[in-house]
Backbone as CSV, one residue per row, in Angstrom:
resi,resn,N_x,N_y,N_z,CA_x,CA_y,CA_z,C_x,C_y,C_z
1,UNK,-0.415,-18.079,22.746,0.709,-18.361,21.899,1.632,-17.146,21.797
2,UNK,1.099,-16.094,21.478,1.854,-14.618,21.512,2.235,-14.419,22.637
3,UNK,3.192,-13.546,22.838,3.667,-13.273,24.315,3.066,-11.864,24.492
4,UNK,2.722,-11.058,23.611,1.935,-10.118,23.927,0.564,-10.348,23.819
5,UNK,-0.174,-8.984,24.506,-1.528,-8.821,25.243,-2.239,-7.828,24.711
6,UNK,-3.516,-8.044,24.422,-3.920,-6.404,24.238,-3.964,-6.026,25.236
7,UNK,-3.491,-4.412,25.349,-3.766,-3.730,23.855,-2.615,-3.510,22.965
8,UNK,-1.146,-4.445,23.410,-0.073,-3.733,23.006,0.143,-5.113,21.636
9,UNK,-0.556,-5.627,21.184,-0.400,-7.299,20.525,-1.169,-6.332,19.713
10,UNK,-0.573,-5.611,18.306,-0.721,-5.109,17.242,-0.910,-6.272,16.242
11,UNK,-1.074,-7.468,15.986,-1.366,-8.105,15.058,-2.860,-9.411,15.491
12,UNK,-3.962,-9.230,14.640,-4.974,-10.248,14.848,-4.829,-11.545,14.606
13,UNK,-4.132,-11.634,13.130,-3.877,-12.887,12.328,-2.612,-13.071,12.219
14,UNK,-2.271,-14.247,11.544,-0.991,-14.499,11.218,-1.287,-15.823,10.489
15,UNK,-0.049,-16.071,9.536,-0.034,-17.043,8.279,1.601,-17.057,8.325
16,UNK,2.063,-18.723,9.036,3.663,-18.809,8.614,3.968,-19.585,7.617
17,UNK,4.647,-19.510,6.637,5.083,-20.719,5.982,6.871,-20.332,5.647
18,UNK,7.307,-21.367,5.165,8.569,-21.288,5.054,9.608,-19.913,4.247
19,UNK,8.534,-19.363,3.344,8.855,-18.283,2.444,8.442,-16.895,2.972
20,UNK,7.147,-16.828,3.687,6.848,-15.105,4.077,5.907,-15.239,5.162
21,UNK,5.970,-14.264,5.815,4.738,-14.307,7.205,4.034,-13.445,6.700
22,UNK,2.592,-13.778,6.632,1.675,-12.770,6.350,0.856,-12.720,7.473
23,UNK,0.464,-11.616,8.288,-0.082,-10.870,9.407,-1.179,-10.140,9.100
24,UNK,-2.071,-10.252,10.275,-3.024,-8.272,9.651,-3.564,-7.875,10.885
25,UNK,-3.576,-6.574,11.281,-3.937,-5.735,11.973,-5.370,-4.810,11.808
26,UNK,-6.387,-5.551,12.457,-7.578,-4.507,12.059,-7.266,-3.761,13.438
27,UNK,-7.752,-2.080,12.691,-7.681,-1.426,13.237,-9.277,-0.404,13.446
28,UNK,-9.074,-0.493,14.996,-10.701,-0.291,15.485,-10.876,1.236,16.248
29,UNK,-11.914,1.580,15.982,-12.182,2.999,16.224,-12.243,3.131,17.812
30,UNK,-12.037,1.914,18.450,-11.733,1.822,19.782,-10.699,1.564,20.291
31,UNK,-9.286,1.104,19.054,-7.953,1.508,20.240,-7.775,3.143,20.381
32,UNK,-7.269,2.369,22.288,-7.035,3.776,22.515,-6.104,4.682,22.076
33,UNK,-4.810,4.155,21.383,-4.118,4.941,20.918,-4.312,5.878,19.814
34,UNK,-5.258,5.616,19.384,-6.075,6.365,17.771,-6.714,7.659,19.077
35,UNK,-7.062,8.122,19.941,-7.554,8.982,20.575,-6.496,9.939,21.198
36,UNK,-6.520,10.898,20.346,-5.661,12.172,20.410,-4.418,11.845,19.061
37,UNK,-4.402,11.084,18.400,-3.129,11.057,17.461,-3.952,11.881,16.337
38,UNK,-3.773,13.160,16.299,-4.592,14.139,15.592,-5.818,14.341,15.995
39,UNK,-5.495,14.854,16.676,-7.359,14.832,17.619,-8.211,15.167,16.990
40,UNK,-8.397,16.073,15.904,-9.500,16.259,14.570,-9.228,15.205,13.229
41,UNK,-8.585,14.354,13.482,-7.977,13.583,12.353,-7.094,12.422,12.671
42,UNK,-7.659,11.236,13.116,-7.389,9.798,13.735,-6.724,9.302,12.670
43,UNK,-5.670,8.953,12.728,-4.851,8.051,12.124,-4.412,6.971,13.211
44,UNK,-3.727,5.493,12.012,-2.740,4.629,12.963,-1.518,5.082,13.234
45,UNK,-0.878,5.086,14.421,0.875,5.661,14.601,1.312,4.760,13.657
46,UNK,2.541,5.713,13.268,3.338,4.819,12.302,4.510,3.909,12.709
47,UNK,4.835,4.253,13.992,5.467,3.178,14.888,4.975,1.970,15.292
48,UNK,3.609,2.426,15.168,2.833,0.981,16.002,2.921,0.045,14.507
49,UNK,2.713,0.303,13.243,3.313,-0.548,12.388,4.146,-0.967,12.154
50,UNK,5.148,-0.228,12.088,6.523,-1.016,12.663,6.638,-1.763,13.607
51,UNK,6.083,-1.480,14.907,5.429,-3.064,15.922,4.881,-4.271,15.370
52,UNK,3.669,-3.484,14.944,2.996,-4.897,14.005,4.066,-5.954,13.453
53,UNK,5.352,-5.456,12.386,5.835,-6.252,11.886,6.684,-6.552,12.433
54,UNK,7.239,-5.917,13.639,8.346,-6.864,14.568,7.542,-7.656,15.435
55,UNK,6.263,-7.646,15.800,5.621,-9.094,16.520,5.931,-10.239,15.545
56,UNK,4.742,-9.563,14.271,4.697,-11.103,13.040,6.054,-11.329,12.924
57,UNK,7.405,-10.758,13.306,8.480,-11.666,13.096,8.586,-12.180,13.908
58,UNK,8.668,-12.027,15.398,8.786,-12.529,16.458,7.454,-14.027,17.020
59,UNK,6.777,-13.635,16.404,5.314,-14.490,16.472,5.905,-15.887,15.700
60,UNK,6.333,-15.588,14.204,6.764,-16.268,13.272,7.661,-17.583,13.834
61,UNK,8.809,-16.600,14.791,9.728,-17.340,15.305,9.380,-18.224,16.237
62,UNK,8.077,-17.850,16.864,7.491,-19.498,17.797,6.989,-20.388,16.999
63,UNK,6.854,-20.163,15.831,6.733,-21.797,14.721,7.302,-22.306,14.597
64,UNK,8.301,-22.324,14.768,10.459,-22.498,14.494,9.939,-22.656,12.929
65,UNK,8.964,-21.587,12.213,9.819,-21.799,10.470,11.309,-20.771,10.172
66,UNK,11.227,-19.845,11.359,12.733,-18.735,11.229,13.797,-19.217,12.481
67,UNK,14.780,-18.893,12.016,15.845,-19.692,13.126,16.203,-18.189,13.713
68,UNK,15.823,-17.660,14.086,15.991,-16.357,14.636,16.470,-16.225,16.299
69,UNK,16.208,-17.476,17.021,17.448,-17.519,18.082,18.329,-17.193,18.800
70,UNK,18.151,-16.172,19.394,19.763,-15.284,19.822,20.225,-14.299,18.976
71,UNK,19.292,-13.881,18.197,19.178,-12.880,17.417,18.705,-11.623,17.800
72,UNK,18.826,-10.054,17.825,18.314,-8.914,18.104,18.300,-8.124,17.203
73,UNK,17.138,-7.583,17.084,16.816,-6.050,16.045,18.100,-5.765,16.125
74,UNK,18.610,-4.959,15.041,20.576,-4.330,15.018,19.581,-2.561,14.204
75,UNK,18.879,-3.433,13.573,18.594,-1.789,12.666,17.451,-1.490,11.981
76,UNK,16.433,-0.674,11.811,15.155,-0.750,11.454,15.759,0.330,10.324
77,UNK,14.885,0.396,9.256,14.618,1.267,8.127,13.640,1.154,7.573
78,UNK,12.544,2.647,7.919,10.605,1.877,7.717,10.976,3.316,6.848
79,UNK,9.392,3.266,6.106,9.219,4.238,5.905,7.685,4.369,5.088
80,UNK,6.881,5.151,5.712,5.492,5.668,6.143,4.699,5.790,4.461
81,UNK,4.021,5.647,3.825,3.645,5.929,2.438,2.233,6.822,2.479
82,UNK,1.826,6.245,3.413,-0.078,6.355,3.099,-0.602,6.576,4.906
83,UNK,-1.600,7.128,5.253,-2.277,7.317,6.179,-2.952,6.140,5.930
84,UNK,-2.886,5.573,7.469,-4.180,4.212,7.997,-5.151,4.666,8.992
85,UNK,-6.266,4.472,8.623,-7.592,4.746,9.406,-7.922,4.356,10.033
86,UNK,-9.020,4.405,11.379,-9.773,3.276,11.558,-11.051,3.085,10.872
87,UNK,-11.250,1.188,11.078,-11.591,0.866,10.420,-10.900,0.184,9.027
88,UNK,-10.121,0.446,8.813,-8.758,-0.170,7.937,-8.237,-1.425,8.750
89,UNK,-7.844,-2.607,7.392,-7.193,-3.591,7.854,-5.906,-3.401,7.262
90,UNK,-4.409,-3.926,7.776,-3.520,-3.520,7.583,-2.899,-4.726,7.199
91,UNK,-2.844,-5.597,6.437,-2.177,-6.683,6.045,-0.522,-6.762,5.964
92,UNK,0.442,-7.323,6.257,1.503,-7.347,6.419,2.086,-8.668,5.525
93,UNK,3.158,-8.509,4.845,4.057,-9.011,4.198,5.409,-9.353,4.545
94,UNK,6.000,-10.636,5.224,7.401,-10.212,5.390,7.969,-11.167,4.942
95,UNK,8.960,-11.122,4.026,10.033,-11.905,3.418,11.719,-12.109,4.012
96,UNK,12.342,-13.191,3.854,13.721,-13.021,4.325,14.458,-12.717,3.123
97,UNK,14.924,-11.446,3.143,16.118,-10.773,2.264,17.445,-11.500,2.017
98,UNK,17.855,-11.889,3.193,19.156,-12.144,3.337,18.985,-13.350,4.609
99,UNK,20.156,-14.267,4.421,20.667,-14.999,5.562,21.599,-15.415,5.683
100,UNK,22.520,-15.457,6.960,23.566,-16.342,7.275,23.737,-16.610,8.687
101,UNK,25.020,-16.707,8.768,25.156,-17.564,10.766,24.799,-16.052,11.407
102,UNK,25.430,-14.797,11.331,25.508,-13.709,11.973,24.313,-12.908,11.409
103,UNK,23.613,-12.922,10.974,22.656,-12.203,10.393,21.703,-12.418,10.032
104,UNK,20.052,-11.846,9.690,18.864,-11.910,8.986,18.719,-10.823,8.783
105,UNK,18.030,-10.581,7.173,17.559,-9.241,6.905,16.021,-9.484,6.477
106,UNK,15.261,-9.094,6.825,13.887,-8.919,6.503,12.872,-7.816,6.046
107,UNK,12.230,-7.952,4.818,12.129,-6.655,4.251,10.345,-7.262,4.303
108,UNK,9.984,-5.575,4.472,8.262,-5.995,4.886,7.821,-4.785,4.243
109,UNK,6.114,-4.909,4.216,5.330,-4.576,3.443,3.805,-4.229,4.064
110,UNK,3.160,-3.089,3.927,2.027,-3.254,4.919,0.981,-2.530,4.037
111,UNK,0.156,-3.337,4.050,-1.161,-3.181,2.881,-2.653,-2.516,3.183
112,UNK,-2.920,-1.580,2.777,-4.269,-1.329,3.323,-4.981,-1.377,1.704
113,UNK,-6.404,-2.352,1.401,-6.717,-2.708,-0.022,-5.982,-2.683,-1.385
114,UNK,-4.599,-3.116,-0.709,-3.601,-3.631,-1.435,-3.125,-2.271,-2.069
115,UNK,-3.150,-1.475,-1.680,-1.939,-0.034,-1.806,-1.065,0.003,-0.129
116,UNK,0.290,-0.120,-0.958,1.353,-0.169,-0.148,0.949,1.081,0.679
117,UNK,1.524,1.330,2.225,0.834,2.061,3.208,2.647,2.584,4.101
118,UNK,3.092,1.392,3.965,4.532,1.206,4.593,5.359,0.091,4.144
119,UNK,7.003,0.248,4.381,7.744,-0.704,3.961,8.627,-0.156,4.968
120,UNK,9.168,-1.544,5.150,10.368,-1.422,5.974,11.521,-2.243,6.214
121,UNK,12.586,-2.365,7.053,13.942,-3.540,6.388,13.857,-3.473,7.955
122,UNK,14.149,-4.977,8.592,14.947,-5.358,9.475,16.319,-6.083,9.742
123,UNK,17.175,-5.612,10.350,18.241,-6.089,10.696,18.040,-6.980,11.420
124,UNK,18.294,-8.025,11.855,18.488,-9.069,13.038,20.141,-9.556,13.083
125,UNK,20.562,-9.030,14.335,22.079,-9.995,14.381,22.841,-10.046,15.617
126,UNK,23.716,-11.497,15.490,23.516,-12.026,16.855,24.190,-11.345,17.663
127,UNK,23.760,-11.005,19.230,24.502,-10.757,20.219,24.917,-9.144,19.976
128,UNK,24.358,-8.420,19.242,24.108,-6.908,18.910,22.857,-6.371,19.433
129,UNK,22.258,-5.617,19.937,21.423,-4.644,20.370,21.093,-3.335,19.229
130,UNK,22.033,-2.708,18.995,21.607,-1.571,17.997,22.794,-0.601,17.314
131,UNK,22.649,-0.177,16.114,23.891,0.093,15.447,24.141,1.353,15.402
132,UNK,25.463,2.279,15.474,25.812,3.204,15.991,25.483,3.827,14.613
């Protein structure tokens, strides 16, 4: 169903309904990317969460519950709260902020035992690539 593969398919689960996509990412002491990201001190990249939640949007959008269509990332704004481990599950939250014909804004949320870890805003808009 996903168009991604491990190891690059950052999300296990997923939950669509018309109001929020909820996602989660366990994270295992065997991806390889956790090997060398602090080589005395394994953390998750904080980009690869920001992946996570641009799949579960993109994932979302093969349910057709988001009309997202000809739509492209325009602008990301994350920002990092908490170190994720392995062994940590990373639950994801994403809501639609905003909508119209030219636009989606989506504001997300990423949970490790329900202390916020990351948040972040997506832009989506049509026939744009990325904003100067």
């Amino acid at each position: 169903m996903l168009e991604f593969q491990k190891p690059w398919c950052l999300i296990d689960q997923i939950e669509v309904s018309q109001d929020e996509i909820k996602s989660q990412k366990y994270v295992s002491y065997s991806d390889f990317f956790l090997q060398g990201h602090f080589k005395e001190y394994s953390i998750f990249p904080g980009m690869l969460v920001v992946e996570g939640m641009l799949q579960s949007i993109k994932a979302a959008n093969k349910f057709k519950e988001l009309s997202i269509y000809n739509l492209s990332p325009s602008k990301i704004q994350s920002r990092f709260l908490h170190s994720i481990y392995p062994g940590d599950i990373i639950s994801y939250s994403i809501t639609v902020e905003y909508i119209d014909y030219e636009q989606v804004i989506f504001k997300s949320f990423g949970k490790v035992n329900q202390i916020t870890v990351a948040k972040a805003k997506f832009i989506f808009r049509r026939g744009v690539c990325h904003d100067n």
